[in-house]
ROVEXFI-136882 format. One record per residue (C-alpha): residue number from 1; z, y, x; residue in three letters. Coordinates in pm, whole numbers, plus 50000, padded with zeros to 5 digits. Each point is the difference from the previous one (the first is absolute). Layout:
% ROVEXFI-136882
resi:NUM z:Z y:Y x:X resn:ALA
...
This chain:
% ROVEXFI-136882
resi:1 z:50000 y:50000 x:50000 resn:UNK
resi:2 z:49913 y:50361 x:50127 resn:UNK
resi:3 z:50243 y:50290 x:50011 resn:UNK
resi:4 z:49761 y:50293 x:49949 resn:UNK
resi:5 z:49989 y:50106 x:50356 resn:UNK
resi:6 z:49686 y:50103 x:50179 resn:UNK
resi:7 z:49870 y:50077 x:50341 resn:UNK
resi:8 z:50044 y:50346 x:50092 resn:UNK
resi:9 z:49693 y:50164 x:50187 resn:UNK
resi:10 z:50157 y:50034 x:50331 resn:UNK
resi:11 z:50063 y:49599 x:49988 resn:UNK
resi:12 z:49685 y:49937 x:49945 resn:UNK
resi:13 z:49837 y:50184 x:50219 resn:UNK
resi:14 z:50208 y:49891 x:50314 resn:UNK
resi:15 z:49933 y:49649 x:49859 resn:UNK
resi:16 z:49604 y:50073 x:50040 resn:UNK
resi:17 z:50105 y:50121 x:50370 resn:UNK
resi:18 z:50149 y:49686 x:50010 resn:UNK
resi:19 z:49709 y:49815 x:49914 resn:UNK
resi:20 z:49793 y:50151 x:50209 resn:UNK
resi:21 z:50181 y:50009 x:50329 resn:UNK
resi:22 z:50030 y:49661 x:50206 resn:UNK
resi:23 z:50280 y:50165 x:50203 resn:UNK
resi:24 z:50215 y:50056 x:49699 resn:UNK
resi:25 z:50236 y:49734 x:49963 resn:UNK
resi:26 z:50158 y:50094 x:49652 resn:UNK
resi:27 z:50121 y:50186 x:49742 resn:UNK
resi:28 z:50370 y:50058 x:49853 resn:UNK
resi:29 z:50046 y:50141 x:49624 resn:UNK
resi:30 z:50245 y:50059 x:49766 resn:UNK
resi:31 z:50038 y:50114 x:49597 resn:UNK
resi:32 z:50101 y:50366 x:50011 resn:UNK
resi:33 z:49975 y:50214 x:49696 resn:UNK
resi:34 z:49797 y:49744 x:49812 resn:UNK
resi:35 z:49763 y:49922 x:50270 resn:UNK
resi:36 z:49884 y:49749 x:50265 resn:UNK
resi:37 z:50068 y:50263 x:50324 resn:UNK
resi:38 z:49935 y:49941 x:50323 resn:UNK
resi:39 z:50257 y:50016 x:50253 resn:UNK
resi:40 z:49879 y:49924 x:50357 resn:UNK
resi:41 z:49625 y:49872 x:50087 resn:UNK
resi:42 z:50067 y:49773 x:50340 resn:UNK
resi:43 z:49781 y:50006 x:50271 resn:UNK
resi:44 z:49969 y:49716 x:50282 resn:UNK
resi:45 z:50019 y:50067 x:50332 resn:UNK
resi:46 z:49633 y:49805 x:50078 resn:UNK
resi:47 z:49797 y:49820 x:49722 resn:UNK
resi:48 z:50051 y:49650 x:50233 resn:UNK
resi:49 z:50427 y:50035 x:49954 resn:UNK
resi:50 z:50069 y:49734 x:49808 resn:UNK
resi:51 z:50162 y:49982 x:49625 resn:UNK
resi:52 z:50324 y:49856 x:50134 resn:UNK
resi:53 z:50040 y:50288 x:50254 resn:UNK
resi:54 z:49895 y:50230 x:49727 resn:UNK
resi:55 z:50258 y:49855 x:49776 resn:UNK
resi:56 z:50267 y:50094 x:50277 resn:UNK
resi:57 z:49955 y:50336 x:50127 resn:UNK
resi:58 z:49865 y:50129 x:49698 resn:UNK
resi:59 z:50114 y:49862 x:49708 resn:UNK
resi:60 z:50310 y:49914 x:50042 resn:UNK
resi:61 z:50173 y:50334 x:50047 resn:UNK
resi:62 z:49886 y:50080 x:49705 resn:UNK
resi:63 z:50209 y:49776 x:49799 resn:UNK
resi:64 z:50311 y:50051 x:49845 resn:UNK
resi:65 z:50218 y:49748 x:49840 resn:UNK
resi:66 z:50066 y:50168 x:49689 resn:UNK
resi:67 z:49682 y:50184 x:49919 resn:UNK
resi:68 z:49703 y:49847 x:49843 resn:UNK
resi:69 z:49618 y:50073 x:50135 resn:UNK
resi:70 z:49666 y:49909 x:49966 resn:UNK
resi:71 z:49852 y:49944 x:50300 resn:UNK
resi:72 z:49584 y:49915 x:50077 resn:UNK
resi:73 z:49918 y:49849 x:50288 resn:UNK
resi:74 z:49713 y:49850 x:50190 resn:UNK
resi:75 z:50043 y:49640 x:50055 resn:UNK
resi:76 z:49655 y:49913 x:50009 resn:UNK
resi:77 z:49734 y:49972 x:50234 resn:UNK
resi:78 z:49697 y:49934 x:49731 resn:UNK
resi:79 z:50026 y:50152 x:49610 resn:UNK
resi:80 z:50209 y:50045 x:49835 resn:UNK
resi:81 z:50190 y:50108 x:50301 resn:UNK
resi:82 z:50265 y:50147 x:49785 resn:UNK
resi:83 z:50355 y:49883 x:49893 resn:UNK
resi:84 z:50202 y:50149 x:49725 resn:UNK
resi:85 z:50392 y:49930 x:50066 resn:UNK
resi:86 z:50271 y:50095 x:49766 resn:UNK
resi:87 z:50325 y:50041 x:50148 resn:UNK
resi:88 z:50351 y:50050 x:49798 resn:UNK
resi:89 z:50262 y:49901 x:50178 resn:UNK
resi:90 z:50302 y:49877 x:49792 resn:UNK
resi:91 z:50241 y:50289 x:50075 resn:UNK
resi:92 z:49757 y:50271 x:49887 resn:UNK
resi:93 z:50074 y:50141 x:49628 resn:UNK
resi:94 z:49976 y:49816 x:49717 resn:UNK
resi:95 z:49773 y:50302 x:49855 resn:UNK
resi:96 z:49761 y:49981 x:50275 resn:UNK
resi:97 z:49928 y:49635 x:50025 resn:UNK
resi:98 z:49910 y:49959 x:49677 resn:UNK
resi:99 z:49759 y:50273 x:50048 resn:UNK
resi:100 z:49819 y:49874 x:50316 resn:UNK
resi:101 z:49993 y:49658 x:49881 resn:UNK
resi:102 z:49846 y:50139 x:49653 resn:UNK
resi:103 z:49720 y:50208 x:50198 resn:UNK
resi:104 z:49885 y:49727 x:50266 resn:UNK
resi:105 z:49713 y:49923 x:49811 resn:UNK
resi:106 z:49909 y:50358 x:49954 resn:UNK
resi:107 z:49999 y:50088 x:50366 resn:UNK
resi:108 z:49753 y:49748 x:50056 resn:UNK
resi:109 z:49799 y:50074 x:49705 resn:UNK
resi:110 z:49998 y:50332 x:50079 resn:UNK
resi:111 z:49824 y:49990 x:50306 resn:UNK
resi:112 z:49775 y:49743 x:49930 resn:UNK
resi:113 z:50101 y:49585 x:50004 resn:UNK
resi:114 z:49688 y:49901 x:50230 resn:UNK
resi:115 z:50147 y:50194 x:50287 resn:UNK
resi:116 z:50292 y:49768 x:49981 resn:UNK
resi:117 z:50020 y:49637 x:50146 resn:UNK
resi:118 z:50401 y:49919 x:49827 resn:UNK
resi:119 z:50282 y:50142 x:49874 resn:UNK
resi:120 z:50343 y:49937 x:50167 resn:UNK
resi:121 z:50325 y:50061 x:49850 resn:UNK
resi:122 z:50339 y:50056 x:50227 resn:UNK
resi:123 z:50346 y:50052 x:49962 resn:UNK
resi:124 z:50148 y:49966 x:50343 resn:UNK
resi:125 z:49892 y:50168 x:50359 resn:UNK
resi:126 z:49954 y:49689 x:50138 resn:UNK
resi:127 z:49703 y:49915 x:49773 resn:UNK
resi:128 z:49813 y:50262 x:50142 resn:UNK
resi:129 z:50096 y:49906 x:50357 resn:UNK
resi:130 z:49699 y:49799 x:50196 resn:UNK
resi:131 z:50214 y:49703 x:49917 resn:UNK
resi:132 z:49997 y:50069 x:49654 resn:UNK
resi:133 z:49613 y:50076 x:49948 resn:UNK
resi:134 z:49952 y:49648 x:50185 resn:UNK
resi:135 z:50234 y:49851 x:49777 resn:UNK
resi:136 z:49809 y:50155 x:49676 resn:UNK
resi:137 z:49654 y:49856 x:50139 resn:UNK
resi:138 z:50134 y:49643 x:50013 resn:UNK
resi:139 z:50143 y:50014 x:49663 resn:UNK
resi:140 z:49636 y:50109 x:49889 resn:UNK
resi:141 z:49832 y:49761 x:50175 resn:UNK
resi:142 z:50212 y:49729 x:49794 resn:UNK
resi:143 z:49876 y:50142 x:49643 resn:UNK
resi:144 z:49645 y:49923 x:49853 resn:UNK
resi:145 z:49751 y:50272 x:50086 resn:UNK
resi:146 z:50045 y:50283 x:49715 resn:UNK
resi:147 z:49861 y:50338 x:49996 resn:UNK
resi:148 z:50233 y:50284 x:49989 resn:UNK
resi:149 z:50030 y:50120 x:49658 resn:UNK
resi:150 z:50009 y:49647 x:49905 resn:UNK
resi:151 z:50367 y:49972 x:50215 resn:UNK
resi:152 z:50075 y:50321 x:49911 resn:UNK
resi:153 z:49972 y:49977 x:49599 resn:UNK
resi:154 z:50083 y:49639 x:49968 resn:UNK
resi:155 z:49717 y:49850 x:49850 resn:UNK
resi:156 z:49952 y:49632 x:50176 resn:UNK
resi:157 z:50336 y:49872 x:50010 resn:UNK
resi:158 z:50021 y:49638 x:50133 resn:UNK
resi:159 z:50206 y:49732 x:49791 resn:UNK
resi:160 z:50182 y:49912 x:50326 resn:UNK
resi:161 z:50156 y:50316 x:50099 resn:UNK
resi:162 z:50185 y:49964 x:49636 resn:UNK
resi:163 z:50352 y:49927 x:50133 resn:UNK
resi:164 z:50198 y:49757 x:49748 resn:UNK
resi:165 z:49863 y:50057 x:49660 resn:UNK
resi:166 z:49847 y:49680 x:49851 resn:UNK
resi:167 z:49817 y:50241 x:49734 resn:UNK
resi:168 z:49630 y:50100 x:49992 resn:UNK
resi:169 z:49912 y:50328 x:50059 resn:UNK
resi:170 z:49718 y:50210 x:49810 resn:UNK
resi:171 z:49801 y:50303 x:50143 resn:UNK
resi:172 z:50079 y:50337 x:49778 resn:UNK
resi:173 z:49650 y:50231 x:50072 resn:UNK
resi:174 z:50128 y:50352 x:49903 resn:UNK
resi:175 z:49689 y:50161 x:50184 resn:UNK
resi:176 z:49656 y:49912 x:50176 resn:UNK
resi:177 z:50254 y:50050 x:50326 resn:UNK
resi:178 z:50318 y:49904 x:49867 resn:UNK
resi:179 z:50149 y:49660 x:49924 resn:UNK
resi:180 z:50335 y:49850 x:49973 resn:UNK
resi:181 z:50120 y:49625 x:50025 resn:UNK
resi:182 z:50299 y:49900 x:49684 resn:UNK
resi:183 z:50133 y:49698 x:49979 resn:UNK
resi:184 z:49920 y:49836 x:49687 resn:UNK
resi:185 z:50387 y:49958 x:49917 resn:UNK
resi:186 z:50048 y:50372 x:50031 resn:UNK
resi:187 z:49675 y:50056 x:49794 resn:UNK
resi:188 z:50152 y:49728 x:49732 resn:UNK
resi:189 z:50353 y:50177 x:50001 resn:UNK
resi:190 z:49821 y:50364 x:49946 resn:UNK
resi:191 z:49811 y:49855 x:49745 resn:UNK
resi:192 z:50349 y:49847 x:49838 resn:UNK
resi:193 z:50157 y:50308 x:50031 resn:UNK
resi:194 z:49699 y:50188 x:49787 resn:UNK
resi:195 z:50048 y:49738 x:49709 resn:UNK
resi:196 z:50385 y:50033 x:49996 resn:UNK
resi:197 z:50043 y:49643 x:50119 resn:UNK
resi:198 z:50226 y:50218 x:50259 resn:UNK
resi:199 z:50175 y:50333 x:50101 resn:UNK
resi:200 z:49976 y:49985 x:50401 resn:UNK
resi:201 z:49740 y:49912 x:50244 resn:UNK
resi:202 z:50070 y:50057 x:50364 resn:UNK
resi:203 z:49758 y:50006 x:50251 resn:UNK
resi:204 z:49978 y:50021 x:50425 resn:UNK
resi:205 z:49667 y:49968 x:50226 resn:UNK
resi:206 z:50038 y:49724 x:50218 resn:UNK
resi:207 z:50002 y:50162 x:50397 resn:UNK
resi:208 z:49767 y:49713 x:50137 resn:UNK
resi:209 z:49722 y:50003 x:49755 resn:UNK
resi:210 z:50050 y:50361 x:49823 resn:UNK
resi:211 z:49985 y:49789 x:49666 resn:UNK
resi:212 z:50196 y:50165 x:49699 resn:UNK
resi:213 z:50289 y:49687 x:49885 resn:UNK
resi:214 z:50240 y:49927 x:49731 resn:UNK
resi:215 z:50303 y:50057 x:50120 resn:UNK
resi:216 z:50208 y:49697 x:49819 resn:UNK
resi:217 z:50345 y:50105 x:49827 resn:UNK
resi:218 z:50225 y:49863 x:49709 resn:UNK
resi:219 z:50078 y:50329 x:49922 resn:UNK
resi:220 z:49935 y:50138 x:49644 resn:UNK
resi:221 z:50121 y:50352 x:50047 resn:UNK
resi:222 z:50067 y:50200 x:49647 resn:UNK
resi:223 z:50105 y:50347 x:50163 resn:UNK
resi:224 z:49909 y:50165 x:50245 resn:UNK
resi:225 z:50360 y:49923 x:50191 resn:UNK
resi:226 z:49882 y:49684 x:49947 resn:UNK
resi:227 z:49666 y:50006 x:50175 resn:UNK
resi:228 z:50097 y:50225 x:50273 resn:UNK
resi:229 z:50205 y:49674 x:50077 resn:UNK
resi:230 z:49740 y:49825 x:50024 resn:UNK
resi:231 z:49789 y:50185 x:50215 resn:UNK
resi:232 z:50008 y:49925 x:50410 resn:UNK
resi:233 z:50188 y:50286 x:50169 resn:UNK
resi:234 z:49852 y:49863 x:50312 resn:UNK
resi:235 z:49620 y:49946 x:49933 resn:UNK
resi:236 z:49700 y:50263 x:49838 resn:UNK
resi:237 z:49959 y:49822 x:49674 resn:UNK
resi:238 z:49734 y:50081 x:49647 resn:UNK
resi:239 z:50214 y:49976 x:49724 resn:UNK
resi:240 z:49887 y:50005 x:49611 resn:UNK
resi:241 z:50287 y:49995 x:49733 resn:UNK
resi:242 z:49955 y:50049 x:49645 resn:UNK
resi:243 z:50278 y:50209 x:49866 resn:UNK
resi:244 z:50144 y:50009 x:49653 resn:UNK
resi:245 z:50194 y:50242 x:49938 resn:UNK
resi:246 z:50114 y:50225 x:49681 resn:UNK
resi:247 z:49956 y:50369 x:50051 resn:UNK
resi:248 z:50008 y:50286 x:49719 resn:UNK
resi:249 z:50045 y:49681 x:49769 resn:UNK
resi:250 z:49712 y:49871 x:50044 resn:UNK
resi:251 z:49912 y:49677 x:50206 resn:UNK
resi:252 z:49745 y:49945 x:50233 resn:UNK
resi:253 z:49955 y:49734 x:50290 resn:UNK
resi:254 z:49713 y:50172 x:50293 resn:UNK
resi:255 z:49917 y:49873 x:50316 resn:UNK
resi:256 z:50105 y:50157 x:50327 resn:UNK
resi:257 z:49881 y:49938 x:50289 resn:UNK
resi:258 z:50237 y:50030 x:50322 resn:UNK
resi:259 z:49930 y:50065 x:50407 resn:UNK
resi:260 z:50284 y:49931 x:50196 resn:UNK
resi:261 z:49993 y:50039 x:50373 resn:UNK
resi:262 z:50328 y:49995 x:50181 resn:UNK
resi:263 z:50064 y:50169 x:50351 resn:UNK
resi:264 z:50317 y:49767 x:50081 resn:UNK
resi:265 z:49979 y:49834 x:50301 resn:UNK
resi:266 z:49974 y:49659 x:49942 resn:UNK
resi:267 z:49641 y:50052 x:49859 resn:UNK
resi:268 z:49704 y:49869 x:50122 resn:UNK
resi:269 z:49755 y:50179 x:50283 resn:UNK
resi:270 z:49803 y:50305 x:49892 resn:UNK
resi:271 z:49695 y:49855 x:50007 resn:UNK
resi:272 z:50069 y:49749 x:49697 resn:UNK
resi:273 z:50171 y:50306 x:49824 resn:UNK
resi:274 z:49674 y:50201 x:50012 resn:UNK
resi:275 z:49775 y:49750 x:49812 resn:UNK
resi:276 z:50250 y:50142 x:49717 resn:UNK
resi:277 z:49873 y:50305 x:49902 resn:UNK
resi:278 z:49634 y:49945 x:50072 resn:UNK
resi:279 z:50049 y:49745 x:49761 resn:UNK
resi:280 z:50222 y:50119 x:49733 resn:UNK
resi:281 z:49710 y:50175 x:49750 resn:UNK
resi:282 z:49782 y:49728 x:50080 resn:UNK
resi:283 z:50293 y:49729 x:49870 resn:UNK
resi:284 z:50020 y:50225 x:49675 resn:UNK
resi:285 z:49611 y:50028 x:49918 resn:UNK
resi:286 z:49985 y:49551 x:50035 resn:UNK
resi:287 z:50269 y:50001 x:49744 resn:UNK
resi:288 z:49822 y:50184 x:49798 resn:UNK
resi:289 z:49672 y:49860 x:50077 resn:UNK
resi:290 z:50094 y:49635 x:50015 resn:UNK
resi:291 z:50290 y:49979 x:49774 resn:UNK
resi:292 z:49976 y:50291 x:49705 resn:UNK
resi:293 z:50369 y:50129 x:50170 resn:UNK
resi:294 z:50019 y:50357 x:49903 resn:UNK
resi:295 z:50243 y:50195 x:50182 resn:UNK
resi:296 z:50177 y:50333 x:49849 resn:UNK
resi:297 z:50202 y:50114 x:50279 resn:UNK
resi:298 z:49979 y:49936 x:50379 resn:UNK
resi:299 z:50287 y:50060 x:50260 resn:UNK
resi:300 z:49998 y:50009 x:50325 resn:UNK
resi:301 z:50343 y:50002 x:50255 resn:UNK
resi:302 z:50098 y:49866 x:50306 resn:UNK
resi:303 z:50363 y:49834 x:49918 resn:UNK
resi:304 z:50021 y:49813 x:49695 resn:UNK
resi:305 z:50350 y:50180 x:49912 resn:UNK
resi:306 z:49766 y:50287 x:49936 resn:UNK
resi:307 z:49919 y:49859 x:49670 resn:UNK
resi:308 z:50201 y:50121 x:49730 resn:UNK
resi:309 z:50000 y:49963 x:49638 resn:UNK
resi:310 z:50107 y:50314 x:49933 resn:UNK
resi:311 z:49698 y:50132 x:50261 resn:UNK
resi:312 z:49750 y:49766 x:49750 resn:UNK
resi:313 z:50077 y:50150 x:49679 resn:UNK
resi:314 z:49915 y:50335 x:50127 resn:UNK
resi:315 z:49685 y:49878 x:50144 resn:UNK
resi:316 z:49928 y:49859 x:49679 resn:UNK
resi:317 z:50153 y:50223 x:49767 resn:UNK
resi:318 z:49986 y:50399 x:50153 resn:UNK
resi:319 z:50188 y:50171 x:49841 resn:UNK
resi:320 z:49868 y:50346 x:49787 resn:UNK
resi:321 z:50151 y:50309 x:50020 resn:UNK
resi:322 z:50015 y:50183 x:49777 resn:UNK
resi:323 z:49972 y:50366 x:49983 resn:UNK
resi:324 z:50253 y:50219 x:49811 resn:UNK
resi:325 z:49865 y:50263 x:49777 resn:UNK
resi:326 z:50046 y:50391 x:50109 resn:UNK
resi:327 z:50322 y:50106 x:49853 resn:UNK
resi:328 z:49990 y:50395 x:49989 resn:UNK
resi:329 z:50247 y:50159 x:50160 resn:UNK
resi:330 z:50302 y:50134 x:49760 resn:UNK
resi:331 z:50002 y:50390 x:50021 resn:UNK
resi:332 z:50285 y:50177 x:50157 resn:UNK
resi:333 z:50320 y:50042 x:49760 resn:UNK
resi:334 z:49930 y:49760 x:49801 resn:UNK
């Protein structure tokens, strides 16, 4: 999913420098107010230096462990030459991460997808150490050959990466570009939970294969106390709960839909976090799509304690004010 960001023109015409200069070894960028911006353009010392030395004196001062980049570099002898890494490193703010991870498809879309060979995503320094690189290229070299928007969106997903689930698993197209592997149990529960058959469906992308699961639970939450229990408060989870209720006298059961991802500690690494939000509209629309599941309110927070009933009702029941009449002002004396 994109986050509305574009290029600015400075970025992309130091990218076209870039391009067209062998002894430019890459490019650094960042979001700043609500654009891809370039921050440095580096230069090699001699067009024969190789990547790894490259990598060394001139990347690496660059990064910081808590501050998220873009970075462009030429890894390539033949073309595409180019590679488009994402880095967001697990201490930088919540805020930000979410934002880089949401726009790494834009950078490269931006500036044109043929000029890039990959995309790399990073969390740590070390993956963008020599050592790391090398250690990226033999995990490639182990997966079937794919092109790049084809790894980067998710479309072939290979029934042996699924870790653990004994389900099958169904291709969602939302676009010509887009497509998104559901288990059929979570497709089967959604479509439960659009009959009444049930009130909760909870839902988690599994981090090996990216495919959206049904998260099993014996729970049959009533309230919204009730569900926040039985939410993780360690793991990013989907969660759709119908909720009846009685408001104003009248009674009404809608479905809300719930984002939860929590910033404790003992959650998993960034990287698995990220596939969240990218895919949190895109979860929505297959319920919809596939199972008739229309939702009336959405909520998004990053510890489950943040749900409240009392923080529901006014989401789903503003209240009107209402606006007193003039009252003219009593004259003096009397």
């Amino acid at each position: 999913m994109q986050s509305g960001i574009s290029a600015s023109a400075e970025l992309v015409s130091q990218f076209n420098t870039l391009l067209s200069t062998p002894s430019h070894f890459g490019l650094i960028v960042t979001i700043a107010n609500e654009q891809l911006t370039p921050l440095h353009l580096l230069t090699s010392p001699s067009p024969s230096t190789s990547f790894d030395s490259n990598v060394s004196s001139l990347l690496t001062p660059h990064i910081k462990p808590n501050e998220a980049l873009y970075l462009i570099l030429r890894r390539h002898s033949s073309s595409p030459a180019l590679a488009a890494v994402t880095y967001v490193p697990d201490s930088a703010p919540v805020r930000q991460k979410m934002l880089f991870a949401a726009t790494r498809l834009t950078l490269v879309r931006e500036l044109g997808s043929e000029h890039f060979r990959e995309t790399i995503f990073a969390t740590t320094p070390k993956e963008l150490s020599p050592a790391g690189f090398e250690k990226h290229d033999a995990h490639v070299a182990q997966d079937a050959p794919l092109t790049e928007e084809e790894r980067s969106l998710g479309e072939v997903k290979r029934a042996e990466q699924e870790a653990g689930s004994g389900t099958g698993t169904r291709e969602i197209h939302l676009s010509k570009s887009m497509s998104m592997p559901v288990a059929e149990d979570a497709l089967a529960g959604l479509k439960d939970l659009a009959s009444g058959g049930r009130g909760f469906v909870m839902l988690k992308i599994n981090p090996a294969s990216e495919v959206v699961e049904l998260v099993p639970s014996s729970a049959k939450p009533a309230t919204i106390p009730e569900l926040v229990g039985a939410i993780s408060a360690e793991e990013p989870r989907f969660t759709f709960f119908r909720f009846e209720h009685e408001h104003g006298g009248v009674e009404s059961a809608p479905v809300l839909f719930f984002y939860t991802c929590p910033t404790t500690a003992g959650t998993k690494s960034i990287k698995y976090r990220m596939m969240y939000p990218l895919m949190k509209r895109a979860v929505v629309e297959a319920a919809k799509r596939e199972a008739g599941l229309e939702v009336e309110k959405k909520f998004e927070v990053e510890d489950v304690e943040e749900i409240t009933e009392r923080g529901v009702l006014e989401d789903l029941h503003p209240k009107v004010e209402k606006k007193a009449a003039f009252s003219r002002p009593k004259r003096p004396g009397r």
